[in-house]
C-alpha positions in Angstrom: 0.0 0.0 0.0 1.2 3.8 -1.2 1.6 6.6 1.6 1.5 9.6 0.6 2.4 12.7 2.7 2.2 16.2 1.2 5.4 18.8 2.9 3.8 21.7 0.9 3.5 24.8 3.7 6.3 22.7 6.1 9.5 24.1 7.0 12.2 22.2 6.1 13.2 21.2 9.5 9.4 19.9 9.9 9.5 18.6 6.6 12.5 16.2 7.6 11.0 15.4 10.8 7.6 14.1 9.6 9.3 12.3 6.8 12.0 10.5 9.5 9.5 10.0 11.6 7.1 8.4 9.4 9.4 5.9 7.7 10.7 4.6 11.3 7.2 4.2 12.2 6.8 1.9 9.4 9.9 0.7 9.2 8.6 -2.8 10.3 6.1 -3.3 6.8 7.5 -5.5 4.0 6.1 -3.4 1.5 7.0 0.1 2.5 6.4 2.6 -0.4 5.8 6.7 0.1 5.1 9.1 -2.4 6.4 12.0 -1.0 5.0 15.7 -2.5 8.0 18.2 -1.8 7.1 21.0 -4.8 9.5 22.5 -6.5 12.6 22.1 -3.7 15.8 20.8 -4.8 17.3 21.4 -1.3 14.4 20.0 0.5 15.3 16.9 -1.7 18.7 16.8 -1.1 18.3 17.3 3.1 16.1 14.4 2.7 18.1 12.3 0.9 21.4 13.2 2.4 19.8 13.1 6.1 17.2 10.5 6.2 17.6 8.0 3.2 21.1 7.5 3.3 21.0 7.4 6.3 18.5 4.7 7.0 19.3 2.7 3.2 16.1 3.6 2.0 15.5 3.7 -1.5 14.3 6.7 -3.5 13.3 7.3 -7.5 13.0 11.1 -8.4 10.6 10.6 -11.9 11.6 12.8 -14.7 7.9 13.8 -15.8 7.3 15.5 -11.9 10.3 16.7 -9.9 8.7 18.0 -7.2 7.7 14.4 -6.2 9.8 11.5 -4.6 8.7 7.8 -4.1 10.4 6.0 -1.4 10.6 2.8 -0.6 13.0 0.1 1.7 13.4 -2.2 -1.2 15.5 -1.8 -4.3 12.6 -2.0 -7.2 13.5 1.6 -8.7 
C-alpha cells in the first residue's frame, strides 16, 4: 500500500522530521512505499536524501515527468 504525505506549507526542519518519523514508524512493513510531495525544492530533496535516506538505506526514485515528487521505498525496485 502507497503513503502519501504532502510537505507543501512545512518548513524544512518539519519537513525532515515528519518524513523521518514516518518511515521509522513503518519501518517494520514489507512493503514500504511513500510518495512523497515536496514541490518544486531541490534542497528540500537533497536534506532528505542526504539526512534521512542515506542514512536509514532507504531507496528513492525522483521521476523525470514530476520533480517535485519523490517515491520511497526500503526495497530496491527503482
Amino acid at each position: 500500500m502507497k503513503n502519501k504525505i504532502d510537505l507543501h506549507g512545512l518548513s524544512h526542519e518539519n519537513a525532515l522530521i515528519q518524513v523521518e518519523e514516518f518511515l521509522l514508524m513503518n519501518s517494520f512493513r514489507n512493503d514500504l512505499e511513500l510518495e512523497l510531495i515536496t514541490g518544486n525544492s531541490p534542497k528540500l530533496q537533497e536534506k532528505i536524501i542526504n539526512r534521512i535516506l542515506k542514512k536509514h538505506n532507504y531507496t528513492y526514485y525522483i521521476p523525470e515527468y514530476n520533480r517535485g515528487m519523490m517515491y520511497i521505498t526500503d526495497s530496491k525496485i527503482y
